[in-house]
Wavefront OBJ file of the C-alpha trace (Angstrom):
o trace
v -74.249 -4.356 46.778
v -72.348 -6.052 43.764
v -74.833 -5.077 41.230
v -75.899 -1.302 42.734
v -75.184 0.888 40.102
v -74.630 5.158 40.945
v -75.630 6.855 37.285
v -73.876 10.254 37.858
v -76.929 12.612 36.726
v -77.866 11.961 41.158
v -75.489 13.477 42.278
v -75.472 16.027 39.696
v -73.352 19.093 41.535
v -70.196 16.483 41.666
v -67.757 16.838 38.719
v -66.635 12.917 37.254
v -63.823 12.733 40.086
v -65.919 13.152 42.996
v -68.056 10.816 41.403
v -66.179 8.084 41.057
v -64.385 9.076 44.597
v -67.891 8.722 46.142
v -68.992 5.621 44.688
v -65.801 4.111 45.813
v -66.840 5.496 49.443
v -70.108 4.254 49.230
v -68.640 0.627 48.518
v -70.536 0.509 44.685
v -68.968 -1.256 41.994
v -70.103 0.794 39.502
v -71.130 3.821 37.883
v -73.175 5.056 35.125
v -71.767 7.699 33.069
v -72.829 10.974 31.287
v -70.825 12.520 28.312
v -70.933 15.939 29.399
v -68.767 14.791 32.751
v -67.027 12.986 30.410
v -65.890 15.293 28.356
v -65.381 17.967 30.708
v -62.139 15.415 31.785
v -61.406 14.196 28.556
v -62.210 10.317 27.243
v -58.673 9.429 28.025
v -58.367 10.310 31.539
v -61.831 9.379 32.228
v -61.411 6.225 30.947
v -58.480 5.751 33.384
v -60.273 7.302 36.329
v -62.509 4.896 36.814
v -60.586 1.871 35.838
v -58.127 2.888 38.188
v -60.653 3.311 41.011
v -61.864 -0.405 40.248
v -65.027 0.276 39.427
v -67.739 -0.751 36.028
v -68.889 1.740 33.754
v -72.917 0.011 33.790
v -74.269 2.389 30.925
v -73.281 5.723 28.710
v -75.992 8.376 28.853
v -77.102 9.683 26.444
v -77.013 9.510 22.891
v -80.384 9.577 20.514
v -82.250 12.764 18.987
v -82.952 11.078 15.844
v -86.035 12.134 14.852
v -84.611 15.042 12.453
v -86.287 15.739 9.207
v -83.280 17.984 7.683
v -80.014 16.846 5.680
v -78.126 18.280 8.273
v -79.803 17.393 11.199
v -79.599 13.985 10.268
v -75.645 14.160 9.742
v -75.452 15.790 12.732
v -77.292 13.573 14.854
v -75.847 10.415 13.015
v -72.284 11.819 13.425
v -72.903 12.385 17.101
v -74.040 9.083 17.642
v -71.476 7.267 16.295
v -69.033 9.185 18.359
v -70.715 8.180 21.317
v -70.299 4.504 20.593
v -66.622 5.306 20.490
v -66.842 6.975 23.421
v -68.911 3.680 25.340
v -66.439 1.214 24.001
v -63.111 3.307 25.247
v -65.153 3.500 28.530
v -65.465 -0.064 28.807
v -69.279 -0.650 28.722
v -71.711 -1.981 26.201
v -74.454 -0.049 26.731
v -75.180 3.352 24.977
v -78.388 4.703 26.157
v -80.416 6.261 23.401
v -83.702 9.033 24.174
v -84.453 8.712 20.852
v -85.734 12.649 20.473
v -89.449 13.940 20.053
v -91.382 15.348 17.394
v -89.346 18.253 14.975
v -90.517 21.945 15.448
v -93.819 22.807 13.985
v -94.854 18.539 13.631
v -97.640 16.245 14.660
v -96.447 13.286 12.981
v -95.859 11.061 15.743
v -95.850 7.642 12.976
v -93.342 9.938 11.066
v -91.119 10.474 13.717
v -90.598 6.914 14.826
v -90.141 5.895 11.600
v -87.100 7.967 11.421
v -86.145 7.101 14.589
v -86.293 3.270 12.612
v -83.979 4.246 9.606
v -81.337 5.970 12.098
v -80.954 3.006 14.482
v -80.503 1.216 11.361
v -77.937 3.171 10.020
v -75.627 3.038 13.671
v -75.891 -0.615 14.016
v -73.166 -1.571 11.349
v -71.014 0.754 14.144
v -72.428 -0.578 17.059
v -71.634 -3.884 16.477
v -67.588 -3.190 15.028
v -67.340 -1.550 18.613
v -69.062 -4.439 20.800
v -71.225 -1.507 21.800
v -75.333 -2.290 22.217
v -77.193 0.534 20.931
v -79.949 0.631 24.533
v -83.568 2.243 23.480
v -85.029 3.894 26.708
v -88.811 4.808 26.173
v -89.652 7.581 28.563
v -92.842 8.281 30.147
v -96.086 9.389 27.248
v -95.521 13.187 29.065
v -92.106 13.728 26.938
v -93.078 12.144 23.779
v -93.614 15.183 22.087
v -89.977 17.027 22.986
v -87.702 14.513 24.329
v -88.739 10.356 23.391
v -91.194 9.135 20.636
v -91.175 5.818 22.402
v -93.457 5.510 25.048
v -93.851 2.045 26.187
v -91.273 -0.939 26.381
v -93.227 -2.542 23.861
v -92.742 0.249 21.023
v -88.708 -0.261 22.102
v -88.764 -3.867 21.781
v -90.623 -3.630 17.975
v -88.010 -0.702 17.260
v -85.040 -3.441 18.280
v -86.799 -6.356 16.569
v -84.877 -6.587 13.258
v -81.693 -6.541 14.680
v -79.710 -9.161 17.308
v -80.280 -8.434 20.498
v -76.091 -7.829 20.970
v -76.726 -4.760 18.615
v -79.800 -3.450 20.156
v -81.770 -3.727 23.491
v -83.505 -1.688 25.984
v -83.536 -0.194 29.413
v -85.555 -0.505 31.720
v -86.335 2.298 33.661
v -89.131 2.705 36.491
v -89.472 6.348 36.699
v -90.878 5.809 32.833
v -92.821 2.731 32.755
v -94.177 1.847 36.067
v -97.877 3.250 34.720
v -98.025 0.878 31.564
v -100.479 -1.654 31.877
v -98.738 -4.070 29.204
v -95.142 -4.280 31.281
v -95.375 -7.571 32.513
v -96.013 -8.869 29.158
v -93.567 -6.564 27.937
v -91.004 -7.501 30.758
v -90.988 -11.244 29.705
v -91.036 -10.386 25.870
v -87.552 -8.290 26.630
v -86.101 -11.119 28.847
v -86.894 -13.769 26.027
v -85.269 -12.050 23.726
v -82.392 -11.407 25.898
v -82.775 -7.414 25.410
v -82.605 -6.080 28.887
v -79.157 -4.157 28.429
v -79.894 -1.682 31.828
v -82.152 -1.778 34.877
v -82.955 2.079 36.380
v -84.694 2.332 39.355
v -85.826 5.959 40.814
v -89.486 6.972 42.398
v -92.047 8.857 40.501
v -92.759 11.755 42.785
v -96.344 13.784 43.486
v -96.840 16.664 43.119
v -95.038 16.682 39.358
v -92.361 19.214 39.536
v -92.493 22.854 37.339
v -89.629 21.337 35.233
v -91.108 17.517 34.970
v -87.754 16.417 34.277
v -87.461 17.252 38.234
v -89.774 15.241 39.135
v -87.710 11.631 39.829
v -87.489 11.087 43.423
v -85.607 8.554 45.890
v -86.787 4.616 45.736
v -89.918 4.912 48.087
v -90.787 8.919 47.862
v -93.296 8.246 45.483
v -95.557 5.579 43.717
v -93.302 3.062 41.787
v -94.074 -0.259 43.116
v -90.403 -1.417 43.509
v -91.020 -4.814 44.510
v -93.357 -6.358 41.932
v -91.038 -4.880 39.050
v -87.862 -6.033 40.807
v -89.741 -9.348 40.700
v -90.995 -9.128 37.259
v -86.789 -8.112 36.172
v -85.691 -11.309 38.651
v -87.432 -13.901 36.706
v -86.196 -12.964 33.488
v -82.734 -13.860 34.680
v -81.572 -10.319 34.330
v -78.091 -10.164 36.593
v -76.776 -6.898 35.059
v -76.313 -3.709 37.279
v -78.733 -1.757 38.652
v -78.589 1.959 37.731
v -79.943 4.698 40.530
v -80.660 7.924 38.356
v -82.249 10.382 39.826
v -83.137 14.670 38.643
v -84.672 15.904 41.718
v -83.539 19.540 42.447
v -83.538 18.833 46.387
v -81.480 15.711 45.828
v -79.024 17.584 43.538
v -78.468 20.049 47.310
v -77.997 17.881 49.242
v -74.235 16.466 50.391
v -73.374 13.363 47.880
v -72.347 11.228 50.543
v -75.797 11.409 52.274
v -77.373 11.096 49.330
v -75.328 7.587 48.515
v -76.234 6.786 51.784
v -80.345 7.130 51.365
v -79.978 5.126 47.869
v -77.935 2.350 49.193
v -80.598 2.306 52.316
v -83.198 2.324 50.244
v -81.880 -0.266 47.738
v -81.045 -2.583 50.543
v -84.993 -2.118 51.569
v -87.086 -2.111 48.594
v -84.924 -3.268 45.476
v -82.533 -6.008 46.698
v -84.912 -8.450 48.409
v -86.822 -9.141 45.213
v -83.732 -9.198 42.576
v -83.338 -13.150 43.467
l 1 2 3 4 5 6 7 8 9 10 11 12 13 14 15 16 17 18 19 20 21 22 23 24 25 26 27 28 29 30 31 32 33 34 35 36 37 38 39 40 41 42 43 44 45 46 47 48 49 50 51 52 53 54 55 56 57 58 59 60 61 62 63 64 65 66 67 68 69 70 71 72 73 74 75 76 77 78 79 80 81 82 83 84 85 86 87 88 89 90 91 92 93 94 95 96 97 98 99 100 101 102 103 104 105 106 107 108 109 110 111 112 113 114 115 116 117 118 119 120 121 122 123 124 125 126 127 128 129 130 131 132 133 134 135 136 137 138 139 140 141 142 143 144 145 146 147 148 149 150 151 152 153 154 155 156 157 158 159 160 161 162 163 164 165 166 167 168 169 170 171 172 173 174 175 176 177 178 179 180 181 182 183 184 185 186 187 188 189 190 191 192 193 194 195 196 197 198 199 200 201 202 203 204 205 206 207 208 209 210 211 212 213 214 215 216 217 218 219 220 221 222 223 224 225 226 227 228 229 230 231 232 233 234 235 236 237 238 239 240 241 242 243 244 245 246 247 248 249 250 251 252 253 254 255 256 257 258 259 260 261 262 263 264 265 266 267 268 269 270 271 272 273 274 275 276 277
């Protein structure tokens, strides 16, 4: 249980306090944060909250939406980024999670988009690295590439991250988005060479897909994510960071946290934790 991980957005109907209060009852070590709970306390006392409870802060979610054609959407979205590297280093972690944004209203230009999303990374490193802060590219499953992530595969995260040190930028690896890609071995081992694996996520990939796909992450063995040969394929890299459960699953989000914590330290105990090494 050292390296379990609860990322907030599970247990989404709990404000920051009974998050961390539940993770402590659960017996986890650490918890991944979201700046909207964050700032709903204030970076101060949030800060304190969960240092005081003794627990890690594993990852900030989210920052990203750089794919913005306009003068002021790029400010905007450059200015909002760099506060959330602030925000990540007062929090104590080193890992700010970036959906880098889909394509602008009215565009097709998928090349033109990741380009952009090229020149803002860029532009944040020079902050990343004064605040000891990694700057962590998720790629989300092809479905949201055109409104929410231009980055589809691990692969097109680890090119993005290639010109800079692996301190400044690195990626996440999440199940829910890249259990389907036939490359992630390959991709796996490329990320672990270059010592780029800043975040391990592990949720279920549920059938049917939900109305809202955004809904559709389930609980480790719900779905189809084959938890055990990825776990394996993180293992031998060396990875020994935390492991994040995130989860956006409308039935999970009613039901009691504490049961909830329950089910996801069950099911880590049964599918996750026997193949970490």
């Amino acid at each position: 249980m050292d390296r379990l991980s609860l990322n907030i957005a599970t247990t989404k109907k709990w404000n920051l306090a009974e998050a961390v209060e539940g993770a402590v009852r659960a017996g986890l070590p650490s918890v991944g944060l979201w700046r909207d709970r964050v700032h709903e306390l204030g970076l101060d006392r949030a800060a304190k909250l969960v240092r005081d409870a003794g627990l890690r802060v594993s990852s900030l979610c989210r920052g990203g939406f750089l794919t913005a054609t306009s003068p002021e959407g790029i400010r905007e979205a450059l200015d909002d980024n760099r506060a959330a590297l602030d925000e990540a280093a007062a929090l104590g972690t080193d890992a700010l999670v970036m959906v880098v944004g889909g394509l602008p209203e009215g565009s097709v230009d998928l090349a033109g988009a990741r380009q952009r999303v090229a020149e803002r990374i860029a532009e944040l490193v020079p902050r990343a690295r004064e605040r000891g802060v990694r700057i962590v590219l998720e790629p989300l499953h092809p479905m949201y590439a055109a409104d929410r992530a231009v980055i589809s595969t691990l692969e097109q995260a680890l090119d993005l991250a290639a010109p800079h040190t692996a301190e400044e930028v690195a990626v996440v690896v999440d199940t829910f988005h890249v259990f389907w890609d036939p490359a992630l071995p390959r991709a796996i081992e490329r990320a672990g060479r270059e010592g780029r694996i800043a975040s391990y996520q592990v949720c279920d990939f549920n059938l049917p897909i939900a109305a809202d796909a955004l809904l559709s992450r389930g609980m480790m063995g719900d779905g189809v994510v084959d938890f055990a040969a990825i776990t394996r394929m993180i293992a031998e890299t060396g990875y020994s960071g935390d492991v994040e459960v995130e989860i956006f699953n409308a039935e999970i989000w009613d039901s009691p946290g504490d049961s909830v914590l329950a089910t996801m330290t069950e099911r880590y105990r049964e599918l996750v934790l026997p193949h970490l090494g």
